[in-house]
C-alpha angles and dihedrals in degrees: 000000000000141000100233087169162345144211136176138187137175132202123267109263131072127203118194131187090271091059094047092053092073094057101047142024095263148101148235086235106050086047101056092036088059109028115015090233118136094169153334144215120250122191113234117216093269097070139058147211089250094044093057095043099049092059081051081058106047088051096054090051100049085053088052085050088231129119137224099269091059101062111096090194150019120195112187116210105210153128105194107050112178088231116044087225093058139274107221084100086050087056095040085062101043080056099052085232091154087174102037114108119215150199145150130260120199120200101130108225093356103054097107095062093042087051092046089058096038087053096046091057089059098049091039091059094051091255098121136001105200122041129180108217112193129181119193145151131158097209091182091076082067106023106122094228091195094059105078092197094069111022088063079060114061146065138158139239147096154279135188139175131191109227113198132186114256106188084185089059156352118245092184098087099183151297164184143224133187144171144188124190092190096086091040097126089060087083128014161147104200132188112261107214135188129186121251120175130223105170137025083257108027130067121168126197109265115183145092133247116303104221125279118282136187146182092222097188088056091052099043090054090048095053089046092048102040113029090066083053109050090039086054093050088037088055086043088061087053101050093235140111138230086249084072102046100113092195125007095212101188127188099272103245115129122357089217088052090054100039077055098053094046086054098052082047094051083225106143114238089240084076098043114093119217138165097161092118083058088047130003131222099333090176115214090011096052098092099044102037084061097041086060092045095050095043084047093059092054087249102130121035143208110291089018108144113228119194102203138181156179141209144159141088124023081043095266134154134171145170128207119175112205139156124248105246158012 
């Protein structure tokens, strides 16, 4: 497997602290102190979860220099699909991907680094050779904007990557990934029921999704404690070191969690790439919408090694150590 290209886009429209302020009892300042965040992108009505993805998409095959009817399959990282039933065929027909075939994961914020996973196995068996990896949420459509712990939080937008197969070498270095049910009301998005009778005898649930909540203080210790953890036993599987990581990319999710991470590491934070402050926590689309923004810059380069990981609702946390190119 390897990564022949990558492309991100956000909605239109930009909310900064300032903005925020006026919605909530809050400040520029107590955002950025405890979480590194300036500002986010919300999706207005108008657009969707397909729609922006698909631009993230379009961008990362014009960088592999392929084109939509090349692409065997298109896997779609996301919590927040515009239809129930997934949108990664949406997307496929946006594209114009007429082979492609296409389904939903679903691995919250840590979605990217399951699919992937779940993309290089099929490359990796001979299934397909050029799959289209996108990681996308709009938060916004479940953000509580009364509470003022989580809305300070969240932004939308997307990510996606090409993955091609290389028969000279494998780009995908190793990995892990782990979950544990156990802590998932710690962070979540749960469906809100109410009962609604047919029959004398029968009722059904009837209802939609109550907001996102969170226990920050008990995610922020379980990132701490186990993302140094699954990226040490990803690098093992690798046969490589910290000392070789060329960059340490983390789900954006809270500037204080990955300063904490690179410490345990003993990577330097010169070589860990963040946007958070640009974006906030964009859930599935946050690595990868990093990882194009930094290769765009020139950044990273061709042969870099990149230690990335996920980690968030489920719960659910993982580690895959790859190299940028061809």
């Amino acid at each position: 497997m390897a990564i022949a290209g990558s492309g991100s886009a956000t909605p239109k429209v930009a909310l900064d602290n300032q903005d925020l302020s006026q919605i909530v009892e809050t400040s520029d300042e107590w955002i950025r102190t405890r979480t590194g965040i300036q500002q986010r992108y919300v999706a207005s009505p108008e657009e969707s979860l397909a729609g922006v993805a698909a631009q993230a998409a379009e961008r990362a095959i014009a960088m592999a220099e392929t084109t939509s009817a090349e692409i065997d399959l298109i896997l779609l990282a996301t919590s927040t699909p515009d239809d129930l039933f997934g949108s990664a065929s949406q997307i496929q027909s946006l594209l114009g991907a007429s082979r492609a075939v296409a389904f939903d994961l679903t691995a919250a914020c840590s979605g990217f680094i399951f699919g992937l996973v779940t993309a290089s196995q099929f490359i990796r068996t001979g299934v397909y050779q050029n799959v289209l990896l996108i990681g996308a949420d709009l938060l916004s459509r479940w953000t509580d904007w009364s509470d003022r712990r989580t809305c300070v939080l969240f932004g939308d937008g997307a990510g996606a990557v090409v993955l091609q197969a290389n028969p000279e070498r494998d780009r995908l270095l190793g990995f892990e990934l782990c979950s544990d049910g156990t802590h998932n009301q710690s962070l979540n998005l749960t469906y809100q029921g109410k009962s609604q009778p047919l029959l004398k005898d029968v009722s059904i649930s009837h209802g939609s999704y109550y907001p996102i909540t969170m226990n920050g203080k008990e995610v922020y210790r379980f990132a701490v404690a186990k993302v140094p953890e699954v990226i040490s036993k990803a690098l093992f599987r690798a046969q490589l070191t910290a000392e070789q990581v060329d960059w340490l990319l983390l789900h954006q999710a809270n500037q204080r969690i990955m300063d904490a991470v690179a410490q345990r590491l003993n990577i330097s934070s010169d070589r860990a790439i963040s946007n958070l402050a640009k974006y906030g926590n964009t859930s599935a689309a946050s690595i990868p919408l990093a990882l194009d923004e930094t290769v765009r810059q020139e950044t990273i380069q061709p042969g870099d090694i990149i230690a990335a990981s996920g980690f968030g609702a489920g719960l659910t946390w993982g580690a895959a150590i790859f190299q940028w190119g061809r």
